[in-house]
C-alpha positions as CSV (number, residue, x, y, z in Angstrom):
1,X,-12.0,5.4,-21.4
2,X,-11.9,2.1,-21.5
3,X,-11.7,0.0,-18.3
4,X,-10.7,-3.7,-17.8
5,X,-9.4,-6.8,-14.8
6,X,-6.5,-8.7,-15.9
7,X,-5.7,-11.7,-13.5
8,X,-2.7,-13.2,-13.1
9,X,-0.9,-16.0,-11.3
10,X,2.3,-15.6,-10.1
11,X,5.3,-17.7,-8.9
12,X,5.5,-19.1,-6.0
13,X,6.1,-17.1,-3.4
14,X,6.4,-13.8,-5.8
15,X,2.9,-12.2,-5.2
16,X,3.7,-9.0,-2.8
17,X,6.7,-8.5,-5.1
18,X,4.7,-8.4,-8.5
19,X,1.8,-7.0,-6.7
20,X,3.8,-3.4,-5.8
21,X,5.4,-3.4,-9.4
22,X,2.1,-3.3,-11.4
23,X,0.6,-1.1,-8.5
24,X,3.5,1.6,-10.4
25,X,2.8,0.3,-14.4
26,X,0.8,3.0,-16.5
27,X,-3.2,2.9,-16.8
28,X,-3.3,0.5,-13.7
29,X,-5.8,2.0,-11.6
30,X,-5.8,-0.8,-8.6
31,X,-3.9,-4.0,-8.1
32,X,-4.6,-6.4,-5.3
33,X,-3.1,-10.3,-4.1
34,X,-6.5,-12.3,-3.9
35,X,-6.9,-16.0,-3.0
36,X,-8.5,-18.1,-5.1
37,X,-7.9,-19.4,-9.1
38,X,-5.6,-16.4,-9.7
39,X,-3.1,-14.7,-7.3
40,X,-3.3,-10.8,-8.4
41,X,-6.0,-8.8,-9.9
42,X,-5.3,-6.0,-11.5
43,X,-8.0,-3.1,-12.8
44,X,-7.0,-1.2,-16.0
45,X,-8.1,2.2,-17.2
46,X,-6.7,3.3,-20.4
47,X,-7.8,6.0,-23.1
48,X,-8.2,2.6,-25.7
49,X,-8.5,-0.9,-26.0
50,X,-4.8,-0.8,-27.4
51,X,-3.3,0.9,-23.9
52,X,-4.9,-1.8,-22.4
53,X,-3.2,-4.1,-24.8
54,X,0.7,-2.8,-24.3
55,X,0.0,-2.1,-20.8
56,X,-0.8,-5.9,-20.0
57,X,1.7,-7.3,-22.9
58,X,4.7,-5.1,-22.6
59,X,3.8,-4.1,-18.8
60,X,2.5,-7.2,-16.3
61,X,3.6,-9.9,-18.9
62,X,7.3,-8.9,-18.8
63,X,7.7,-8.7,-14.9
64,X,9.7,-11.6,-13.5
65,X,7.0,-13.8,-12.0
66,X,4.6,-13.2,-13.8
67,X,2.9,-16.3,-15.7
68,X,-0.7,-16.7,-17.0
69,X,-2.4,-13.8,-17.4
70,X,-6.0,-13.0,-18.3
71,X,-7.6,-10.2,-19.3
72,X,-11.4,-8.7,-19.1
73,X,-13.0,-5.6,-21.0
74,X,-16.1,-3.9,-19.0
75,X,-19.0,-3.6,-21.2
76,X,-21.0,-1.6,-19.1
């Protein structure tokens, strides 16, 4: 199992709205609106590093709202 955090900003205004549509993608465990650099973290559980991949690429990146995204593996 591979586990990672992806962090995304969002549109203005968009957070809650993006926030409850990767809360229902595949392999995302937890998502949560923070405050800080990024608006949304997300934490992603995924059999291999390449379910992590399509779940951020063809998952959180193609929600309306969604722009910068970046994502973290866990090493430990």
């Amino acid at each position: 199992m591979i586990r990672a955090y992806t962090t995304i900003i969002t549109g203005a205004g968009t957070s809650e709205d993006v926030v409850d549509e990767i809360r229902d993608l595949p392999n995302v465990a937890e998502a949560h609106v923070v405050a800080g650099d990024f608006d949304i973290i997300a934490e992603i559980e995924a059999e291999d590093v390449h379910g992590v991949q399509d779940t951020v690429a063809m998952g959180i990146r193609s929600l309306d709202g969604v722009g910068t995204t970046r994502t973290y593996i866990q090493l430990d």
